[in-house]
C-alpha positions as CSV (number, residue, x, y, z in Angstrom):
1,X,-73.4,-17.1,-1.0
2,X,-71.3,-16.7,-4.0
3,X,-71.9,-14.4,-7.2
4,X,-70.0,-14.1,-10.3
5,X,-70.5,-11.1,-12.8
6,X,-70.6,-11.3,-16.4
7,X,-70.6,-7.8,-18.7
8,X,-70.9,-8.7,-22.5
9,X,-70.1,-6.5,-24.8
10,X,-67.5,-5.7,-27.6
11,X,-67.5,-2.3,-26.6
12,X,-66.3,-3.0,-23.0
13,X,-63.6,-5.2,-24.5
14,X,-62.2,-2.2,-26.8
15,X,-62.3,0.6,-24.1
16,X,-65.3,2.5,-25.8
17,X,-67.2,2.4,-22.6
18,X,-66.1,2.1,-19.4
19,X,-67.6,-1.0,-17.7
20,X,-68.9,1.3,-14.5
21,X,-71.4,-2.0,-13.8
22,X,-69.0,-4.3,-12.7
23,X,-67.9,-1.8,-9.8
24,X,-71.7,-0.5,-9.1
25,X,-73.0,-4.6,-9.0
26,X,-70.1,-5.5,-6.5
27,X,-71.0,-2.9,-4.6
28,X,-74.2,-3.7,-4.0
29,X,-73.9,-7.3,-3.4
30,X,-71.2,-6.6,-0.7
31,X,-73.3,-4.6,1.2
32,X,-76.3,-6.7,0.4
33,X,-73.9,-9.7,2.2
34,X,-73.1,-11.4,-0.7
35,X,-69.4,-12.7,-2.0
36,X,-68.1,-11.6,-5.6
37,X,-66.6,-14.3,-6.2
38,X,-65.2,-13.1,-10.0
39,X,-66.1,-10.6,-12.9
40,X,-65.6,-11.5,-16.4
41,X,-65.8,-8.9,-19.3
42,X,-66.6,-10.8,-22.3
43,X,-67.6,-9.6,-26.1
44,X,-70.9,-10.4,-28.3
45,X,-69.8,-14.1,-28.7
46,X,-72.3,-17.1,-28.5
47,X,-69.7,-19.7,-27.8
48,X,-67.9,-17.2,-25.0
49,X,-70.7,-16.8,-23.4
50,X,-72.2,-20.4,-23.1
51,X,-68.2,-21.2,-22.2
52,X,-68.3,-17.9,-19.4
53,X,-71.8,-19.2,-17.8
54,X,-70.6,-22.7,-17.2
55,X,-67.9,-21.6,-15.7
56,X,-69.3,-18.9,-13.5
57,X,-72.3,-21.8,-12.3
58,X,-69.4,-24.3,-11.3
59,X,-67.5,-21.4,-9.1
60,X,-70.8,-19.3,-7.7
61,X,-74.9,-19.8,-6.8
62,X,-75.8,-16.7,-8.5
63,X,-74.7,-14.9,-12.0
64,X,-75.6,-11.8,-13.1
65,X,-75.4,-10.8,-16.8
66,X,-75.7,-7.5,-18.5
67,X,-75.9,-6.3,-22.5
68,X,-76.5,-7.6,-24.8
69,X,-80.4,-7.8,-25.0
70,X,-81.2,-5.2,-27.5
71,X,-83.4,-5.9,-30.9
72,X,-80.8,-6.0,-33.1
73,X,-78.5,-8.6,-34.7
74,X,-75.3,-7.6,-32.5
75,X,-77.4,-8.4,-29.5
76,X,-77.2,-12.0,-28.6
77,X,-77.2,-12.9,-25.4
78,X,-81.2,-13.4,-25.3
79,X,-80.9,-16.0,-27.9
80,X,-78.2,-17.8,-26.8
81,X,-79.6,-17.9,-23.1
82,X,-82.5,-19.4,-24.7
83,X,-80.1,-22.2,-26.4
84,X,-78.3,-22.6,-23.0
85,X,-81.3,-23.7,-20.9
86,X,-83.2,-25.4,-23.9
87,X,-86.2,-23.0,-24.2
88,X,-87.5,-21.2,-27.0
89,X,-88.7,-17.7,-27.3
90,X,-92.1,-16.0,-27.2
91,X,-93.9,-12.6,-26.8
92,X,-94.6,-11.8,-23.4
93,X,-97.9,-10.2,-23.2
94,X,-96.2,-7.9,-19.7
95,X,-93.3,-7.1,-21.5
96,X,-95.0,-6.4,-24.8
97,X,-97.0,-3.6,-22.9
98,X,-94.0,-2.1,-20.8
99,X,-92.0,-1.5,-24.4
100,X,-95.3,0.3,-25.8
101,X,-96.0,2.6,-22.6
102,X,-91.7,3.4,-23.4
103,X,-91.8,3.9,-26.9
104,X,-95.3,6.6,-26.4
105,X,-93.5,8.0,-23.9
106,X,-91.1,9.2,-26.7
107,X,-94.0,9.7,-29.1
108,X,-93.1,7.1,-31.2
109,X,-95.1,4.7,-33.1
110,X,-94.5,0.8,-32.0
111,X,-92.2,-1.1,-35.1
112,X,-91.8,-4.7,-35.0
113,X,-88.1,-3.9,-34.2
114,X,-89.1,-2.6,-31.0
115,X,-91.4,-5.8,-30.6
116,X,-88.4,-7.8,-30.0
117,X,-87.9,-6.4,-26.9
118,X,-91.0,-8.2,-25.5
119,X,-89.8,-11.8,-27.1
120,X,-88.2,-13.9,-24.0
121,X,-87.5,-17.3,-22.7
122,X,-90.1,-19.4,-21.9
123,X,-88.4,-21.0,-19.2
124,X,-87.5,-17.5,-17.6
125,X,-89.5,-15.4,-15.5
126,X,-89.8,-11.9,-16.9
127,X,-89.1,-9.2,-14.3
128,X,-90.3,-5.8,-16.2
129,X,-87.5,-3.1,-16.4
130,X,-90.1,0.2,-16.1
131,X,-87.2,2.2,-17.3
132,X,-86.2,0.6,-20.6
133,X,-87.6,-1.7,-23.2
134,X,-85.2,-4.4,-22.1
135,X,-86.7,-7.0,-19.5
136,X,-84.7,-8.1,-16.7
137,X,-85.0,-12.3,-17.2
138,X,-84.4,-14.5,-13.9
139,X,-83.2,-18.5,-14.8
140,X,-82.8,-21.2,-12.2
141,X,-81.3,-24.1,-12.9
142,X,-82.3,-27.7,-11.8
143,X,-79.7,-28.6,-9.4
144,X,-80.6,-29.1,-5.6
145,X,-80.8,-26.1,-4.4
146,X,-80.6,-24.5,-7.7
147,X,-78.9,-22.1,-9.0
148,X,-79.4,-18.8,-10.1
149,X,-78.8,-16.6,-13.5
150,X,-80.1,-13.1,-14.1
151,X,-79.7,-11.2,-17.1
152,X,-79.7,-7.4,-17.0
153,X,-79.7,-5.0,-19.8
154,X,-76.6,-3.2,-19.8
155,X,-77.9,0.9,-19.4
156,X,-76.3,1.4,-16.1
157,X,-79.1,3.4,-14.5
158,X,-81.5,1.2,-15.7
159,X,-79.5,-1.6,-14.4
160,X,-78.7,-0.1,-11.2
161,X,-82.9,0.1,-11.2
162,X,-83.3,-3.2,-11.0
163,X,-80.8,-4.2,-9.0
164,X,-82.0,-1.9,-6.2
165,X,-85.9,-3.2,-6.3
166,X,-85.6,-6.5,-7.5
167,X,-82.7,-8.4,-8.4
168,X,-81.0,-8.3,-5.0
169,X,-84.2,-8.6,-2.9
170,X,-85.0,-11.9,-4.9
171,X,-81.4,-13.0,-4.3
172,X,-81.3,-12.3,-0.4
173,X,-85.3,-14.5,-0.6
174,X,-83.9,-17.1,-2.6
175,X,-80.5,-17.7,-0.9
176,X,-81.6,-16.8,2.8
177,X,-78.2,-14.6,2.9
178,X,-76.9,-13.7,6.2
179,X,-75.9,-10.3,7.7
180,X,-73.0,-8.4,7.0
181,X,-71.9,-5.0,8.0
182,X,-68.9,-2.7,7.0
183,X,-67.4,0.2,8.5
184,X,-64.8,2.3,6.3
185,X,-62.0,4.7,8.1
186,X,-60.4,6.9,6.5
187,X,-56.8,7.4,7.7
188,X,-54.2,10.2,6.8
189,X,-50.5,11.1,7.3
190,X,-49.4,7.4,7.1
191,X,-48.4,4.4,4.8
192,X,-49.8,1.3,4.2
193,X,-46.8,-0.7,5.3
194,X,-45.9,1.2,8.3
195,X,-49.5,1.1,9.6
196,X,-49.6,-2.4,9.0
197,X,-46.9,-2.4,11.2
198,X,-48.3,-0.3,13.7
199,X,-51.7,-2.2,14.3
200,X,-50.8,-5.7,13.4
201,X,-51.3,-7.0,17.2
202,X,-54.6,-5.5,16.9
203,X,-55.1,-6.9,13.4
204,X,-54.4,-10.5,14.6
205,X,-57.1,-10.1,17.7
206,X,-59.9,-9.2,15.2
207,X,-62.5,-12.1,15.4
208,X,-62.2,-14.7,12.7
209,X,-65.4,-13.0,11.4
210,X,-64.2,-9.6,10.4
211,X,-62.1,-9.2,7.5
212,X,-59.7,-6.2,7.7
213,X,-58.8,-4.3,4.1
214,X,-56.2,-1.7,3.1
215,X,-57.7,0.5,0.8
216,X,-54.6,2.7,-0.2
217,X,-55.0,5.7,-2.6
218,X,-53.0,8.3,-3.6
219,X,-52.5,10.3,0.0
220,X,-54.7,8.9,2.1
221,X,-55.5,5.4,3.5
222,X,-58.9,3.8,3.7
223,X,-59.4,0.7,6.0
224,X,-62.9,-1.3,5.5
225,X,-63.7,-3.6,8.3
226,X,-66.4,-6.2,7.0
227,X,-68.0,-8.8,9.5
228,X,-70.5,-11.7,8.7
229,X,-72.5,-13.7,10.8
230,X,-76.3,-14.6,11.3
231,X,-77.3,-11.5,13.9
232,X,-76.8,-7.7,12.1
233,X,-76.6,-6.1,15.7
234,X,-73.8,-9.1,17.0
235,X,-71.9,-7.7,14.1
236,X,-72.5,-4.4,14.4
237,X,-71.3,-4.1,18.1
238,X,-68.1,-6.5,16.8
239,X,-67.0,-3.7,14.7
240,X,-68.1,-0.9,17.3
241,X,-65.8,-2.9,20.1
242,X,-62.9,-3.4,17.3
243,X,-63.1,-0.1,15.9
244,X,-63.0,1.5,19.6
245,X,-59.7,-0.1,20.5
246,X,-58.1,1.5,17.0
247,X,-58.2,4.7,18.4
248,X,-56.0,4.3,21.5
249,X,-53.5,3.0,18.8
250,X,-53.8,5.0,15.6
251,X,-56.1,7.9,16.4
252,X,-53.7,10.6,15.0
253,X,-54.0,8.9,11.9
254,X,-58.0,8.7,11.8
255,X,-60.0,11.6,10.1
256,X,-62.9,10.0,10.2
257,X,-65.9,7.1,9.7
258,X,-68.4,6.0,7.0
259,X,-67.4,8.6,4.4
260,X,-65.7,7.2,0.7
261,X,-63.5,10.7,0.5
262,X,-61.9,13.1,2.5
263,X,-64.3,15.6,0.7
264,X,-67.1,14.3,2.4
265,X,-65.9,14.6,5.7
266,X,-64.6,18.3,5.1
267,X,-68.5,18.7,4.1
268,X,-69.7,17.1,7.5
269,X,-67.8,19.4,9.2
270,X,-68.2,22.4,7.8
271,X,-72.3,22.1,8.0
272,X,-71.8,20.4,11.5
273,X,-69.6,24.1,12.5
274,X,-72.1,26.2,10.3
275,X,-68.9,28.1,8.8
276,X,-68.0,29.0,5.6
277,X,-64.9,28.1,3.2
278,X,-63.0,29.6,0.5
279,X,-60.0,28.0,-1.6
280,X,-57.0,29.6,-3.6
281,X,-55.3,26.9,-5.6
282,X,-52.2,27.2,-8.1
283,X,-50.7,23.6,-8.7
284,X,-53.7,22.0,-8.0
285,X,-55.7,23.8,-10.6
286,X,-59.0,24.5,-9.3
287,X,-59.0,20.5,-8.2
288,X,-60.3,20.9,-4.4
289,X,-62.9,23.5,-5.3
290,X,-64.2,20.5,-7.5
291,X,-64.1,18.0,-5.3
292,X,-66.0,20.1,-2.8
293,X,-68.5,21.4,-4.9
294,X,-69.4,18.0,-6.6
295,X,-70.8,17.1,-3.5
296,X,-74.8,18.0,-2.9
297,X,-75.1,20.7,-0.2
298,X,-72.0,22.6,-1.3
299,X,-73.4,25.9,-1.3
300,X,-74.0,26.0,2.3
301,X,-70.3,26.8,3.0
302,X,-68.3,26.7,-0.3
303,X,-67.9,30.7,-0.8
304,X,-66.1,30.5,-3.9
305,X,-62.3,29.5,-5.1
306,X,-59.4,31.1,-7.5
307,X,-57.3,29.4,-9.7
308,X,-54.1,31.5,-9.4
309,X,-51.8,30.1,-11.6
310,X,-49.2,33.5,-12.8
311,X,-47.8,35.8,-10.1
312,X,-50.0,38.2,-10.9
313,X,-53.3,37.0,-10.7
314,X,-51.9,35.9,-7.0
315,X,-51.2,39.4,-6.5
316,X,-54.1,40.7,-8.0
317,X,-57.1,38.5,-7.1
318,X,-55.2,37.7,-3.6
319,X,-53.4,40.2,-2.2
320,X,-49.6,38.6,-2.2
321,X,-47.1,41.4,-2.0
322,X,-45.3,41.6,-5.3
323,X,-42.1,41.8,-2.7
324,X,-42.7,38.1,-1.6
325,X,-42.9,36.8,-5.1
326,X,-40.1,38.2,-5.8
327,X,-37.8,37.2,-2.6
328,X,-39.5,34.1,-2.0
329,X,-40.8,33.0,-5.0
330,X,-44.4,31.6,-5.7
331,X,-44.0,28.1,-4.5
332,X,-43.1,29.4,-0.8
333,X,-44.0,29.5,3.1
334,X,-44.1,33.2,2.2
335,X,-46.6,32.9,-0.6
336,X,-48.8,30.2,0.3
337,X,-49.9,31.8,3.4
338,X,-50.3,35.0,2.2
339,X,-52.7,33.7,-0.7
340,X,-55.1,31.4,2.0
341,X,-55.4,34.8,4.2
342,X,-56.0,36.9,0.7
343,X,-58.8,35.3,-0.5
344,X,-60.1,34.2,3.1
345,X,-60.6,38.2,3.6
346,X,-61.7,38.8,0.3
347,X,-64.2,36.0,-0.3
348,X,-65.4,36.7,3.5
349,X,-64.9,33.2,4.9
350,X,-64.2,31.8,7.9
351,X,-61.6,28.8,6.8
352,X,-59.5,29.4,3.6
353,X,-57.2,27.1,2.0
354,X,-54.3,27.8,-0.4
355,X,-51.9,24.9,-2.5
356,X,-48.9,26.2,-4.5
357,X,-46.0,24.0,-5.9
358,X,-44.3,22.3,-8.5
359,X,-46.8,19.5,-9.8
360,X,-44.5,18.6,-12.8
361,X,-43.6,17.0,-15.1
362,X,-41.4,20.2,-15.8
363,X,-40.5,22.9,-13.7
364,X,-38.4,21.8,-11.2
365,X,-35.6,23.2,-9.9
366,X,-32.3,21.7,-7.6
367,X,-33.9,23.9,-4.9
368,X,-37.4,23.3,-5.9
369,X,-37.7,19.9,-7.3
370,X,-41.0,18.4,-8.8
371,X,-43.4,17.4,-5.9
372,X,-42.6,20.5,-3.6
373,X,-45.8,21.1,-2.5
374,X,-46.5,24.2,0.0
375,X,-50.4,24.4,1.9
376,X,-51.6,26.4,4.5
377,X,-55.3,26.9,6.0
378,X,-56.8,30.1,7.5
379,X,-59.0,31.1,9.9
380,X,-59.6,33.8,12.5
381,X,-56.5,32.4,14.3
382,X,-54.6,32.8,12.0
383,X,-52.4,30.9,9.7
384,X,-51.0,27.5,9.1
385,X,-48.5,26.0,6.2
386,X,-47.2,22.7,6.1
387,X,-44.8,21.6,2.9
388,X,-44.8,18.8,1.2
389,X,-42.4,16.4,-0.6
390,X,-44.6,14.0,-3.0
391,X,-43.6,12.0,-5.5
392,X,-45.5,10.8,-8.3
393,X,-46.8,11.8,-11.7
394,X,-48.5,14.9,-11.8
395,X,-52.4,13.4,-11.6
396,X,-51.1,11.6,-8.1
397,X,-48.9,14.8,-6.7
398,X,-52.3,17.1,-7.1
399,X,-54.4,14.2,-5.6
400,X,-52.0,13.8,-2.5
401,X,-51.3,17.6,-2.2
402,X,-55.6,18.2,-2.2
403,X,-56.1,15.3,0.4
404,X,-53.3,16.6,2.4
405,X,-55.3,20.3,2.7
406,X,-58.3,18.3,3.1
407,X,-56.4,16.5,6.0
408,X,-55.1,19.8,7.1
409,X,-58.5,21.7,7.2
410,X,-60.6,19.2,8.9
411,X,-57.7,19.1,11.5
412,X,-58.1,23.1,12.0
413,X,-62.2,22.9,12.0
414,X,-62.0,20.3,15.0
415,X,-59.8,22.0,16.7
């Protein structure tokens, strides 16, 4: 089954908002089993959008629409659906009582303005939005089998809402959609080409039902296995069976399943061990404390972080010997491990982690150039420090070096 997304908005078009419900509705129709098959960002135009549906019905069953359903004038896409499908408009009673329990809730007086809200299709069926004024409206067309167009307001959470309890339950009822599972790996220490080249024999063996991905960001590789077919647990021991003969291949390179981030596997582990972690961080700016603590359940093992950025907040707050800054420098083997061992025995944690390095743009030296990169990790048995030669702007040389101390620690906490 085929679905085409189509955001309307002038807003989207001139960067004002980011369009965040394209990615959150292909997301859930993937995992729901259903095929994106295109997503179209369009503005507040009649014409663009009666042009955009016809197109999106000839390519896909379904399409989904958000924005554009608001009471006033800028908000079209209610009134042109209603000119698409050759209906007319009217109050529905539901609806009319969903936008006065919203508008009390605010302690607001109902205003013909908000009335508008309730005013739909009559050829639509009216699915109530509980979270906004907005209705969610449901159109099928009259082909054999027919077709399907749902228009969503554009409020992401409210959105998401409805796409969660109805929209994609209606979808999977009216389409029969099959099964489909995915399985994401997370792979580290590794290109894309050259692990192409290391598992395309077991690539080509894959069954002609499983589509393999490469996912690469900046320092790490994700690899998303999806498989369709009529039985869940047929596809679900396909991808067990295919995911098992990976290992014996590219094992080293695997830091783990079913996680979106490195971050969340460092947060598996760490609750899975039951110890505790501390960070010290120079050129990556307080970056993997952030990433670690924007995960729920944080403070279970996160002891703290410090942002050492001069020499002598290292020495200071961390304990590195003024002596080592000054033979060594800061971006050093020297440094680096003495700063994850400082603020491992000062924050009292069992792993520690310390980055320092020359991020760039500027700074960089004939010895030192930009994208030297020194980590190390602590723990009672002692210290590790690996450097690192990254190239890249500055945003991608702090998001390889904290993936690679990511890498590094969930290495040391299995071991």
């Amino acid at each position: 089954m085929n679905v085409t997304i189509l955001n309307i908005g002038d807003e989207l078009l001139i960067g004002q908002v980011v369009n965040t419900n394209a990615a959150q509705m292909s997301q859930m129709l993937t995992q729901a089993g259903m095929t994106v098959a295109g997503v179209f960002t369009i503005g507040d135009c009649a014409e663009d959008i009666r042009n955009y549906l016809h197109h999106c019905l000839a390519i896909s069953d379904a399409v989904l629409m958000t924005g554009g359903l608001g009471p006033t004038k800028d908000d079209i896409t209610k009134k042109t659906l209603c000119d698409f499908f050759g209906s007319e408009l009217y109050e529905n009673a539901e609806a009319l009582e969903n936008v006065r329990r919203i508008v009390a809730s605010h302690g607001r007086e109902l205003t013909e303005t908000n009335r508008l809200q309730a005013w739909v299709p009559r050829c639509c069926t009216m699915i109530n939005n509980v979270l906004g004024t907005a209705p969610c409206m449901w159109f099928e067309t009259n082909d054999r089998p027919s077709k399907v167009v749902v228009s969503l307001p554009g409020v992401p959470f409210e959105m998401v809402n409805l796409m969660e309890t109805e929209v994609v339950p209606r979808l999977q009822e009216h389409f029969a959609v099959g099964a489909i599972v995915n399985k994401n790996l997370l792979l580290h220490g590794i290109g894309e080409s050259f692990l192409s080249d290391l598992i395309e024999p077991w690539e080509l063996a894959l069954p002609e039902n499983i589509r393999l991905a490469y996912l690469p960001q900046p320092g790490l590789m994700k690899l998303r296995l999806t498989a369709r077919g009529a039985n869940s647990a047929t596809l679900q021991r396909q991808i067990s069976e295919a995911v098992s003969a990976l290992y014996p291949i590219a094992g080293q390179y695997i830091m783990g399943e079913d996680a979106e981030s490195l971050p969340e596997l460092v947060a598996h582990a760490m609750a899975m061990s039951g110890r505790t972690l501390a960070t010290a961080e120079s050129c990556t700016g307080g970056n993997i404390a952030a990433k670690l603590t924007a995960l729920t359940g944080a403070s279970a093992y996160f002891r703290g972080g410090v942002v050492a950025y001069s020499n002598e907040v290292k020495e200071s707050a961390l304990g590195v010997r003024h002596e080592t800054l000054v033979r060594h420098g800061a971006v050093s083997e020297a440094t680096v491990r003495e700063m994850a061992a400082g603020v491992r025995e000062r924050l009292g944690a069992d792993f520690a982690v310390a980055t320092t390095g020359v991020a760039g743009p500027g700074g960089g030296t004939p010895e030192k150039p930009v994208g030297t990169v020194w980590i190390a990790v602590a723990s009672a048995a002692g210290v590790t420090a690996e450097l690192l030669h990254l190239t890249g702007r500055r945003a991608q040389i702090v998001e390889r070096t904290c993936n690679a101390v990511f890498a590094a620690l969930l290495r040391t906490v299995r071991e």
